[in-house]
PLY file of the C-alpha trace (Angstrom):
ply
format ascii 1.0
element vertex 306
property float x
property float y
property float z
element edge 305
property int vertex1
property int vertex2
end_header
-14.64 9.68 2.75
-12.59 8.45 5.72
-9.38 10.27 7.22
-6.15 8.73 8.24
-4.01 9.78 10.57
-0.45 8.66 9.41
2.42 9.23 11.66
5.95 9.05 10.24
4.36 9.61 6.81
7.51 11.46 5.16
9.59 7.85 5.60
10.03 4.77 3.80
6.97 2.66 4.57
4.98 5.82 5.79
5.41 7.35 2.04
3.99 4.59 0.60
1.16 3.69 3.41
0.12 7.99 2.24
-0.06 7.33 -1.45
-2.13 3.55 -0.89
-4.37 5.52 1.04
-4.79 8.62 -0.45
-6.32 6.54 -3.26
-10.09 6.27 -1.45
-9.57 8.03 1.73
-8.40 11.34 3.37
-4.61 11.29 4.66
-2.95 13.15 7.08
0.37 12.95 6.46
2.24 13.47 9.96
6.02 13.94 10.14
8.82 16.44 10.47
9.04 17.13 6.81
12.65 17.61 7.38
13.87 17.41 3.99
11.20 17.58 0.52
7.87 15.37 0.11
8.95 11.66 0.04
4.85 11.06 -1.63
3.00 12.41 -4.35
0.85 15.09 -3.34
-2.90 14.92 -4.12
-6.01 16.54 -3.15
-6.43 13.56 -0.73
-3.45 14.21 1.33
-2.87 17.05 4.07
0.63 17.71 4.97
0.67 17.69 8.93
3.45 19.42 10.01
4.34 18.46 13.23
7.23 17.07 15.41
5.73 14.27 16.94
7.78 14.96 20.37
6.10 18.16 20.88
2.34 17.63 22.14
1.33 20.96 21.27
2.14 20.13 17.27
0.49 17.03 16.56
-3.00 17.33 18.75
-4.94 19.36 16.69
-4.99 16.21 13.83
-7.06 14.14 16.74
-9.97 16.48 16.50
-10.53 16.61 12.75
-13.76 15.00 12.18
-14.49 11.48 11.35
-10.89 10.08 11.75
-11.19 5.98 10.81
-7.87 5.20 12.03
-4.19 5.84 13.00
-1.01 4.24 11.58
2.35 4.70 13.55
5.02 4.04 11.06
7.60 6.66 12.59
11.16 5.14 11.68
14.24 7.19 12.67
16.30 4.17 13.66
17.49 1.22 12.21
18.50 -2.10 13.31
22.24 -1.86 13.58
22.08 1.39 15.87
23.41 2.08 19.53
21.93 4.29 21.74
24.10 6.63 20.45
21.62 7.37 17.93
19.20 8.84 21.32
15.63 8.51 18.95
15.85 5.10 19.66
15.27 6.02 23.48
13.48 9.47 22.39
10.47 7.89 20.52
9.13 5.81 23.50
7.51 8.19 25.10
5.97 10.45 21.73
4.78 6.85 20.74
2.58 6.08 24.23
1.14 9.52 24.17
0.07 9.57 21.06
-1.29 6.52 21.03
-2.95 7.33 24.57
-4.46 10.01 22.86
-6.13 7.67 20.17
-7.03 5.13 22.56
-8.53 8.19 24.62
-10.71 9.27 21.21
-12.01 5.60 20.51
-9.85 5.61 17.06
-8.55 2.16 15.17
-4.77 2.07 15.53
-2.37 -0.20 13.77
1.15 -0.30 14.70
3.95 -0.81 11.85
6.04 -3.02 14.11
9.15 -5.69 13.36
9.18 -9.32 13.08
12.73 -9.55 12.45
14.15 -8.04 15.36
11.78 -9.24 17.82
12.35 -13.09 17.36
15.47 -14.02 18.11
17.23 -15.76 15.16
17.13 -19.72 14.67
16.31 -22.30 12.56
12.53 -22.03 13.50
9.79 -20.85 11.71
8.13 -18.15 13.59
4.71 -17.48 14.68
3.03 -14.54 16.72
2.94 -17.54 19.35
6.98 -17.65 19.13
8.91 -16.31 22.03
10.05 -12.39 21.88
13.55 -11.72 22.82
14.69 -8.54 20.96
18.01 -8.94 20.60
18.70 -5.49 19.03
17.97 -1.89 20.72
15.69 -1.38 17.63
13.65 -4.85 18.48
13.70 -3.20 22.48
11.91 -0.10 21.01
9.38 -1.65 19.09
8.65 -4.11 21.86
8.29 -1.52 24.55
6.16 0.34 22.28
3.98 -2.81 21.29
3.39 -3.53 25.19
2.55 -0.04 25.95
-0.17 -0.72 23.20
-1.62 -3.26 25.03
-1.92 -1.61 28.13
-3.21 1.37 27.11
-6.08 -0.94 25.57
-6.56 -2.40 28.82
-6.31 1.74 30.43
-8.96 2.69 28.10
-10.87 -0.42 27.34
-10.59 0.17 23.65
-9.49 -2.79 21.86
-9.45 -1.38 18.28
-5.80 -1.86 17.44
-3.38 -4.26 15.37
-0.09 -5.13 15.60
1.65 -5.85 12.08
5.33 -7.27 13.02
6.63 -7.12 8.91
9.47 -8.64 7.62
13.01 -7.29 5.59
10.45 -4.39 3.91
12.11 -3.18 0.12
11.22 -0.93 -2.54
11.12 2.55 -3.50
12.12 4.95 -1.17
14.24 2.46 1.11
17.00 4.84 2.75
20.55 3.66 0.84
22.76 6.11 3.35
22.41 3.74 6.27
24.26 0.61 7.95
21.36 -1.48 6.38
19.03 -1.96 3.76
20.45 -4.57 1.09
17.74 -4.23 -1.59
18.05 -0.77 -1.67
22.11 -0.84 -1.30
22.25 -3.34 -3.73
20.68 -1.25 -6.25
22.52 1.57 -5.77
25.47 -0.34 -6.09
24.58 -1.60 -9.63
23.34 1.68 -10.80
26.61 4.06 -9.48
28.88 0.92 -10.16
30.65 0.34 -6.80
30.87 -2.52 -4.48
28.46 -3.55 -2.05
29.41 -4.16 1.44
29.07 -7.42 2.28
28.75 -8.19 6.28
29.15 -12.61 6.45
27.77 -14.21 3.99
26.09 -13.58 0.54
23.97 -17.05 1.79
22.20 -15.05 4.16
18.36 -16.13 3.76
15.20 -13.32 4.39
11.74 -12.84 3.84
11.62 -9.45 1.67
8.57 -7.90 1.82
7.79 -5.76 -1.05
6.40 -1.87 0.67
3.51 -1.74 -1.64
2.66 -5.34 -0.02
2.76 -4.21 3.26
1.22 -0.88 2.34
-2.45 -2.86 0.91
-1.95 -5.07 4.36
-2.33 -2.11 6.47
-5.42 -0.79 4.55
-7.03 -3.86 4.98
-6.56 -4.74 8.18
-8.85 -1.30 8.73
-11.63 -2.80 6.81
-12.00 -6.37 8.63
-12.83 -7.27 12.17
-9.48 -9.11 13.13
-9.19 -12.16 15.41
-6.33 -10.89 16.94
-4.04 -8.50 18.11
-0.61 -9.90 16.07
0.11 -10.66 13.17
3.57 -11.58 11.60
3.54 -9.95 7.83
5.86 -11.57 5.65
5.95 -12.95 1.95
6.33 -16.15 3.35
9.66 -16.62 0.58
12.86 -16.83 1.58
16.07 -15.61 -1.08
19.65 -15.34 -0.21
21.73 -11.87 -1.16
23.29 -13.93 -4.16
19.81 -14.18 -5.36
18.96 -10.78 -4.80
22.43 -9.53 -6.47
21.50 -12.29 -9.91
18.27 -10.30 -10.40
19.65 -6.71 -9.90
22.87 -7.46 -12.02
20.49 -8.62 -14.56
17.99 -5.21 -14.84
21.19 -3.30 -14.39
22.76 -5.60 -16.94
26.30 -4.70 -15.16
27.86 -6.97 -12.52
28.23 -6.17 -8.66
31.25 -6.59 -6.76
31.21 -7.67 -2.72
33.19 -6.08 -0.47
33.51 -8.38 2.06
33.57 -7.45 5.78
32.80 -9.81 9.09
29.91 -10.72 10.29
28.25 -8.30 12.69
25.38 -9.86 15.55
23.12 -7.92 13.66
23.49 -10.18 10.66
21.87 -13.84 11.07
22.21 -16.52 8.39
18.34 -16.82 8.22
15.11 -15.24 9.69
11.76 -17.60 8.80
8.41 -16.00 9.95
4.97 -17.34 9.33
2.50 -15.23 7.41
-0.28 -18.37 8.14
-2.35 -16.48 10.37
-2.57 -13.22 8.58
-3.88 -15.12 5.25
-6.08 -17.14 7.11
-7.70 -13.91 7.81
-7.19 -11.24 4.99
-8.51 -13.66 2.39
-6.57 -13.12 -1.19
-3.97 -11.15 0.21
-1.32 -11.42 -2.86
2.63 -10.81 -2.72
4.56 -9.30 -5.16
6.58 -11.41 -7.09
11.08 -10.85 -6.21
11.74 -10.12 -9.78
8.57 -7.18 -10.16
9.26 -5.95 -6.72
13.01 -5.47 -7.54
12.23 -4.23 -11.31
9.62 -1.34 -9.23
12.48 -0.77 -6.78
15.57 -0.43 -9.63
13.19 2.15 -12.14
12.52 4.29 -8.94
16.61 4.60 -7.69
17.56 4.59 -11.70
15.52 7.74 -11.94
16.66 9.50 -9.40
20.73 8.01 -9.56
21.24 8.09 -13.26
0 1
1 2
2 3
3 4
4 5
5 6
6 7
7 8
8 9
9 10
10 11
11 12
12 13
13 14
14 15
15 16
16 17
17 18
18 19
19 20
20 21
21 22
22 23
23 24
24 25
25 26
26 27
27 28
28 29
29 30
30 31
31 32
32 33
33 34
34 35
35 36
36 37
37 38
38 39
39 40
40 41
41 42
42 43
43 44
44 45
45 46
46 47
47 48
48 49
49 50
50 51
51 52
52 53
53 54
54 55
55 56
56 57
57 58
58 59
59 60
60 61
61 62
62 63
63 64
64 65
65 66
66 67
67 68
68 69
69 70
70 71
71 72
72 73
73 74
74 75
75 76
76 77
77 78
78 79
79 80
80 81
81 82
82 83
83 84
84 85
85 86
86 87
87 88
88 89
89 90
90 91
91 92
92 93
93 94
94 95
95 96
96 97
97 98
98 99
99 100
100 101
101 102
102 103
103 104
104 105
105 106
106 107
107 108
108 109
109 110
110 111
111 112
112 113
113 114
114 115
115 116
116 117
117 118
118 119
119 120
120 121
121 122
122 123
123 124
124 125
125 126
126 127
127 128
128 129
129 130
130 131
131 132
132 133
133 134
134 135
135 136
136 137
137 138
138 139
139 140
140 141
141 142
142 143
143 144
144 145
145 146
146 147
147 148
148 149
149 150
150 151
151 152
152 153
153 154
154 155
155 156
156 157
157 158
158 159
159 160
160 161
161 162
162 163
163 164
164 165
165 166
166 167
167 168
168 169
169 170
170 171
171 172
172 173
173 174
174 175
175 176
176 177
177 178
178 179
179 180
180 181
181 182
182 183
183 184
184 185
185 186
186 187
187 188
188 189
189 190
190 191
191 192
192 193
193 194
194 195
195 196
196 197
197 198
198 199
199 200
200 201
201 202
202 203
203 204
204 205
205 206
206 207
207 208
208 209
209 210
210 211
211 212
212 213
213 214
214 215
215 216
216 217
217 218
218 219
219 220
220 221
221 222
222 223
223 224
224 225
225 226
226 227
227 228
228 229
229 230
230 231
231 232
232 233
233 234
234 235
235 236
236 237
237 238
238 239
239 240
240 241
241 242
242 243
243 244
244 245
245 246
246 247
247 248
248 249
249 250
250 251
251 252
252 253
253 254
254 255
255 256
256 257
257 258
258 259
259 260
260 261
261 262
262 263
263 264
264 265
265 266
266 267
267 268
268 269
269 270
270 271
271 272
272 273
273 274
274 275
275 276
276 277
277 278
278 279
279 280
280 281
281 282
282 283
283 284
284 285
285 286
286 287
287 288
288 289
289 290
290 291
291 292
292 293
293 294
294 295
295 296
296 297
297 298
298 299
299 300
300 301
301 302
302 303
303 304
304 305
Protein backbone atom coordinates (compact mmCIF):
# COMPACT_ATOMS: atom_id res chain seq x y z
CA UNK A 1 0.00 0.00 0.00
CA UNK A 2 1.28 3.48 -0.90
CA UNK A 3 1.34 6.62 1.56
CA UNK A 4 0.33 10.12 0.82
CA UNK A 5 1.47 12.93 2.19
CA UNK A 6 -1.48 15.50 2.11
CA UNK A 7 -0.85 18.96 3.22
CA UNK A 8 -3.82 21.20 4.06
CA UNK A 9 -5.84 17.98 4.48
CA UNK A 10 -8.41 19.42 7.20
CA UNK A 11 -9.78 22.03 4.21
CA UNK A 12 -12.13 22.00 1.50
CA UNK A 13 -10.41 20.23 -1.37
CA UNK A 14 -7.77 18.65 1.06
CA UNK A 15 -10.87 16.77 2.94
CA UNK A 16 -11.94 15.33 0.04
CA UNK A 17 -8.35 14.59 -1.78
CA UNK A 18 -7.98 12.35 2.19
CA UNK A 19 -11.16 10.39 1.80
CA UNK A 20 -10.42 9.63 -2.41
CA UNK A 21 -7.30 8.41 -1.24
CA UNK A 22 -7.73 6.73 1.76
CA UNK A 23 -9.79 4.36 -0.41
CA UNK A 24 -6.47 2.21 -1.78
CA UNK A 25 -3.67 3.99 -0.21
CA UNK A 26 -2.18 5.24 3.15
CA UNK A 27 -2.95 9.07 3.97
CA UNK A 28 -1.33 11.39 5.99
CA UNK A 29 -3.52 13.87 6.70
CA UNK A 30 -1.36 17.17 7.39
CA UNK A 31 -2.96 20.33 8.81
CA UNK A 32 -3.55 22.39 11.90
CA UNK A 33 -6.63 20.54 12.91
CA UNK A 34 -7.80 23.76 14.25
CA UNK A 35 -11.32 23.05 14.64
CA UNK A 36 -12.93 18.98 14.40
CA UNK A 37 -12.10 16.39 11.46
CA UNK A 38 -13.43 17.91 8.16
CA UNK A 39 -12.97 13.73 6.67
CA UNK A 40 -14.09 10.52 7.71
CA UNK A 41 -11.65 8.78 9.67
CA UNK A 42 -10.52 5.28 8.60
CA UNK A 43 -7.85 2.90 9.29
CA UNK A 44 -6.19 4.34 6.12
CA UNK A 45 -5.76 7.79 7.34
CA UNK A 46 -3.14 9.19 10.00
CA UNK A 47 -3.96 12.46 11.47
CA UNK A 48 -0.62 14.57 11.14
CA UNK A 49 -0.72 17.14 13.43
CA UNK A 50 1.39 19.73 12.48
CA UNK A 51 1.55 23.54 11.70
CA UNK A 52 3.02 23.58 8.50
CA UNK A 53 5.07 26.96 9.42
CA UNK A 54 6.97 25.25 12.03
CA UNK A 55 9.76 22.87 10.45
CA UNK A 56 10.18 20.98 13.48
CA UNK A 57 6.23 19.71 13.20
CA UNK A 58 5.82 18.52 9.85
CA UNK A 59 9.44 16.70 9.07
CA UNK A 60 9.04 13.64 10.69
CA UNK A 61 6.01 12.67 7.88
CA UNK A 62 9.08 12.83 5.12
CA UNK A 63 10.76 9.87 6.65
CA UNK A 64 7.88 7.41 6.93
CA UNK A 65 8.65 4.71 4.59
CA UNK A 66 7.59 4.30 1.08
CA UNK A 67 5.89 7.75 0.63
CA UNK A 68 4.43 7.74 -3.32
CA UNK A 69 3.68 11.29 -3.33
CA UNK A 70 2.84 14.75 -1.85
CA UNK A 71 -0.25 16.95 -2.46
CA UNK A 72 -0.12 20.70 -1.31
CA UNK A 73 -3.68 21.74 -1.06
CA UNK A 74 -3.12 24.23 1.99
CA UNK A 75 -5.93 26.99 1.52
CA UNK A 76 -6.18 29.71 4.20
CA UNK A 77 -6.95 32.48 1.73
CA UNK A 78 -9.35 33.25 -0.68
CA UNK A 79 -9.57 35.25 -3.71
CA UNK A 80 -11.12 38.47 -2.54
CA UNK A 81 -8.45 38.95 0.37
CA UNK A 82 -5.86 41.85 1.08
CA UNK A 83 -2.82 41.38 2.65
CA UNK A 84 -4.50 42.10 5.56
CA UNK A 85 -5.28 38.58 5.84
CA UNK A 86 -0.92 38.07 6.37
CA UNK A 87 -1.27 33.91 5.32
CA UNK A 88 -1.45 35.07 2.04
CA UNK A 89 2.26 36.42 2.47
CA UNK A 90 2.90 33.74 5.42
CA UNK A 91 2.46 30.54 3.28
CA UNK A 92 5.24 31.35 0.69
CA UNK A 93 7.87 30.41 2.45
CA UNK A 94 6.20 26.96 4.50
CA UNK A 95 5.22 26.10 0.80
CA UNK A 96 9.11 26.22 -0.78
CA UNK A 97 10.45 24.37 2.17
CA UNK A 98 8.35 21.85 2.19
CA UNK A 99 8.37 21.24 -1.09
CA UNK A 100 12.35 21.55 -1.01
CA UNK A 101 12.17 18.93 1.32
CA UNK A 102 10.23 16.55 -1.16
CA UNK A 103 12.19 17.50 -4.02
CA UNK A 104 15.30 16.77 -1.62
CA UNK A 105 13.68 12.98 -0.86
CA UNK A 106 12.99 12.19 -4.68
CA UNK A 107 9.00 12.19 -3.84
CA UNK A 108 6.07 12.91 -6.68
CA UNK A 109 4.51 16.26 -5.83
CA UNK A 110 1.39 17.75 -7.26
CA UNK A 111 0.44 21.19 -6.53
CA UNK A 112 -3.45 22.13 -6.08
CA UNK A 113 -3.00 25.45 -7.85
CA UNK A 114 -5.69 28.12 -9.57
CA UNK A 115 -6.67 28.65 -13.03
CA UNK A 116 -8.98 31.33 -12.30
CA UNK A 117 -6.90 33.75 -10.71
CA UNK A 118 -3.90 33.28 -12.67
CA UNK A 119 -5.34 34.20 -16.20
CA UNK A 120 -6.41 37.36 -16.36
CA UNK A 121 -10.12 37.60 -17.34
CA UNK A 122 -11.28 37.97 -21.14
CA UNK A 123 -13.19 36.64 -23.67
CA UNK A 124 -10.49 33.93 -24.46
CA UNK A 125 -10.44 30.50 -23.87
CA UNK A 126 -7.49 29.61 -21.85
CA UNK A 127 -4.75 27.21 -22.17
CA UNK A 128 -1.62 26.35 -19.93
CA UNK A 129 0.06 28.18 -23.05
CA UNK A 130 -2.12 31.46 -22.11
CA UNK A 131 -0.34 34.34 -20.55
CA UNK A 132 -0.24 34.51 -16.47
CA UNK A 133 -1.02 37.81 -15.01
CA UNK A 134 -2.51 37.22 -11.50
CA UNK A 135 -4.52 39.87 -11.01
CA UNK A 136 -5.49 39.01 -7.38
CA UNK A 137 -2.98 38.64 -4.24
CA UNK A 138 -4.39 35.04 -4.08
CA UNK A 139 -3.37 34.40 -8.01
CA UNK A 140 0.33 36.23 -6.73
CA UNK A 141 0.58 33.42 -4.08
CA UNK A 142 -0.12 30.59 -6.08
CA UNK A 143 2.09 31.86 -8.85
CA UNK A 144 5.07 32.50 -6.67
CA UNK A 145 4.56 29.21 -5.24
CA UNK A 146 4.15 27.44 -8.75
CA UNK A 147 7.61 29.11 -9.90
CA UNK A 148 9.36 28.18 -6.81
CA UNK A 149 8.22 24.60 -7.95
CA UNK A 150 9.97 24.80 -10.92
CA UNK A 151 13.08 25.88 -9.65
CA UNK A 152 13.44 23.73 -7.03
CA UNK A 153 13.07 20.94 -9.87
CA UNK A 154 15.77 22.50 -11.66
CA UNK A 155 17.85 22.82 -7.73
CA UNK A 156 17.36 19.22 -7.31
CA UNK A 157 17.02 17.78 -10.74
CA UNK A 158 13.87 15.98 -9.80
CA UNK A 159 11.22 16.49 -12.22
CA UNK A 160 8.44 14.40 -10.57
CA UNK A 161 5.84 17.10 -10.03
CA UNK A 162 2.42 18.46 -11.56
CA UNK A 163 0.84 21.49 -11.57
CA UNK A 164 -3.14 21.23 -11.54
CA UNK A 165 -4.43 25.04 -12.03
CA UNK A 166 -8.52 23.96 -11.23
CA UNK A 167 -11.30 25.92 -11.87
CA UNK A 168 -14.49 27.57 -9.50
CA UNK A 169 -14.08 24.04 -7.23
CA UNK A 170 -17.88 23.23 -5.33
CA UNK A 171 -19.25 20.71 -3.17
CA UNK A 172 -19.32 19.50 0.23
CA UNK A 173 -17.35 21.12 2.61
CA UNK A 174 -16.95 24.53 0.57
CA UNK A 175 -16.42 27.26 3.44
CA UNK A 176 -20.02 29.43 3.36
CA UNK A 177 -18.47 32.14 6.08
CA UNK A 178 -16.30 33.80 3.48
CA UNK A 179 -16.40 36.78 0.81
CA UNK A 180 -16.74 33.92 -1.82
CA UNK A 181 -17.92 30.69 -2.67
CA UNK A 182 -21.40 30.95 -4.61
CA UNK A 183 -22.29 27.22 -4.76
CA UNK A 184 -21.81 26.82 -1.35
CA UNK A 185 -23.49 30.42 -0.41
CA UNK A 186 -26.13 29.71 -2.58
CA UNK A 187 -27.09 26.72 -0.77
CA UNK A 188 -27.01 27.99 2.38
CA UNK A 189 -29.11 30.63 1.32
CA UNK A 190 -31.93 28.27 0.16
CA UNK A 191 -31.66 26.04 3.10
CA UNK A 192 -31.66 29.03 6.12
CA UNK A 193 -33.97 31.13 3.73
CA UNK A 194 -32.10 34.46 3.37
CA UNK A 195 -30.81 36.36 0.47
CA UNK A 196 -27.78 35.81 -1.32
CA UNK A 197 -25.40 38.53 -1.95
CA UNK A 198 -25.18 39.26 -5.25
CA UNK A 199 -21.78 41.22 -6.39
CA UNK A 200 -22.72 42.43 -10.56
CA UNK A 201 -24.45 40.28 -12.26
CA UNK A 202 -26.43 36.97 -11.80
CA UNK A 203 -25.03 36.47 -15.80
CA UNK A 204 -21.75 35.88 -14.50
CA UNK A 205 -20.43 32.66 -16.50
CA UNK A 206 -17.78 29.85 -14.65
CA UNK A 207 -16.47 26.59 -15.03
CA UNK A 208 -17.57 24.76 -11.62
CA UNK A 209 -15.65 22.02 -10.92
CA UNK A 210 -17.27 19.48 -8.83
CA UNK A 211 -14.36 18.53 -5.58
CA UNK A 212 -14.88 14.88 -6.01
CA UNK A 213 -13.81 15.67 -9.82
CA UNK A 214 -10.85 17.26 -8.97
CA UNK A 215 -10.21 14.90 -6.08
CA UNK A 216 -10.03 11.45 -8.81
CA UNK A 217 -7.79 14.06 -11.09
CA UNK A 218 -5.22 14.31 -8.50
CA UNK A 219 -5.07 10.50 -7.87
CA UNK A 220 -4.54 9.93 -11.28
CA UNK A 221 -2.22 12.15 -12.26
CA UNK A 222 0.06 9.91 -9.58
CA UNK A 223 -0.52 6.85 -11.58
CA UNK A 224 0.49 8.14 -15.26
CA UNK A 225 3.72 9.45 -16.62
CA UNK A 226 2.53 13.08 -17.61
CA UNK A 227 3.72 15.04 -20.66
CA UNK A 228 3.87 18.01 -18.82
CA UNK A 229 4.22 20.10 -16.03
CA UNK A 230 0.54 22.14 -16.34
CA UNK A 231 -2.43 21.37 -16.65
CA UNK A 232 -5.64 23.60 -16.53
CA UNK A 233 -8.49 21.32 -14.67
CA UNK A 234 -11.80 22.40 -15.46
CA UNK A 235 -15.27 20.79 -16.46
CA UNK A 236 -14.91 22.41 -19.57
CA UNK A 237 -18.98 23.83 -18.94
CA UNK A 238 -19.74 27.05 -18.40
CA UNK A 239 -23.32 28.13 -16.19
CA UNK A 240 -24.27 31.52 -15.09
CA UNK A 241 -25.40 32.15 -11.14
CA UNK A 242 -29.13 32.24 -12.48
CA UNK A 243 -28.49 28.76 -13.52
CA UNK A 244 -26.92 27.74 -10.51
CA UNK A 245 -29.78 29.54 -8.28
CA UNK A 246 -32.81 27.45 -10.90
CA UNK A 247 -31.25 24.15 -9.77
CA UNK A 248 -30.77 24.93 -6.00
CA UNK A 249 -34.30 26.64 -5.73
CA UNK A 250 -35.52 23.53 -7.25
CA UNK A 251 -33.86 20.69 -4.58
CA UNK A 252 -34.66 23.26 -1.96
CA UNK A 253 -38.05 23.65 -3.57
CA UNK A 254 -38.09 27.37 -1.94
CA UNK A 255 -37.07 30.45 -3.94
CA UNK A 256 -33.81 32.63 -3.39
CA UNK A 257 -33.75 36.22 -3.17
CA UNK A 258 -30.52 38.49 -4.54
CA UNK A 259 -29.25 41.03 -2.68
CA UNK A 260 -27.73 43.02 -5.02
CA UNK A 261 -24.41 44.85 -4.40
CA UNK A 262 -21.70 46.36 -7.14
CA UNK A 263 -19.44 44.74 -8.85
CA UNK A 264 -16.12 44.17 -7.14
CA UNK A 265 -12.59 43.55 -9.61
CA UNK A 266 -12.70 40.33 -8.16
CA UNK A 267 -15.88 39.48 -10.00
CA UNK A 268 -15.49 38.99 -13.98
CA UNK A 269 -18.46 38.36 -16.26
CA UNK A 270 -16.77 35.09 -17.53
CA UNK A 271 -13.63 32.88 -16.95
CA UNK A 272 -13.23 30.05 -20.00
CA UNK A 273 -10.29 27.56 -19.42
CA UNK A 274 -9.41 24.61 -21.54
CA UNK A 275 -9.40 21.17 -19.99
CA UNK A 276 -8.05 19.79 -23.78
CA UNK A 277 -4.77 18.89 -22.67
CA UNK A 278 -5.53 17.20 -19.44
CA UNK A 279 -8.10 14.70 -21.34
CA UNK A 280 -5.85 14.20 -24.00
CA UNK A 281 -3.82 12.64 -21.36
CA UNK A 282 -5.93 11.11 -18.43
CA UNK A 283 -7.97 9.09 -20.89
CA UNK A 284 -11.86 8.74 -19.58
CA UNK A 285 -11.54 11.29 -17.13
CA UNK A 286 -15.50 11.94 -16.47
CA UNK A 287 -17.18 15.21 -14.88
CA UNK A 288 -19.89 15.27 -12.73
CA UNK A 289 -22.94 16.33 -14.10
CA UNK A 290 -24.29 20.44 -12.47
CA UNK A 291 -27.50 19.00 -11.32
CA UNK A 292 -25.68 15.63 -9.26
CA UNK A 293 -22.84 17.78 -8.18
CA UNK A 294 -25.28 20.40 -6.70
CA UNK A 295 -27.85 17.56 -5.40
CA UNK A 296 -24.23 15.95 -3.45
CA UNK A 297 -23.44 19.51 -2.36
CA UNK A 298 -27.29 20.55 -1.01
CA UNK A 299 -27.74 16.78 1.06
CA UNK A 300 -24.28 17.51 2.69
CA UNK A 301 -25.15 21.52 3.94
CA UNK A 302 -29.01 20.22 4.50
CA UNK A 303 -27.59 17.83 7.03
CA UNK A 304 -25.65 19.80 8.81
CA UNK A 305 -28.06 23.38 8.43
CA UNK A 306 -31.43 21.86 8.93
Amino acid sequence: MKTYLVFGANGFIGASLVEQFAKENKVVAIDRFSRELNFKKTQNIEVGRADVTKETSYKKFFDQKGVAGIVWAVGGVVPADTLANEEILNLIEPAIKILRDGFEKKIPIILVSSAGMLYKPGKLLFTENSPVEPWTWYGLQKLIIERSLTLLANDFGNSKFTILRATSVYGERQPTEKSQGVVGKLVKSAIIEAPFVLYGSAAAKRDYLYVGDLAKIVEKAFKQNLKYKVYNVSSGKLYTISELKKIIEHLAGKKIDFQKMPKREIDPASISVSNKRLLAELKNTEFTDIKEGLNNTFKWYKERLS
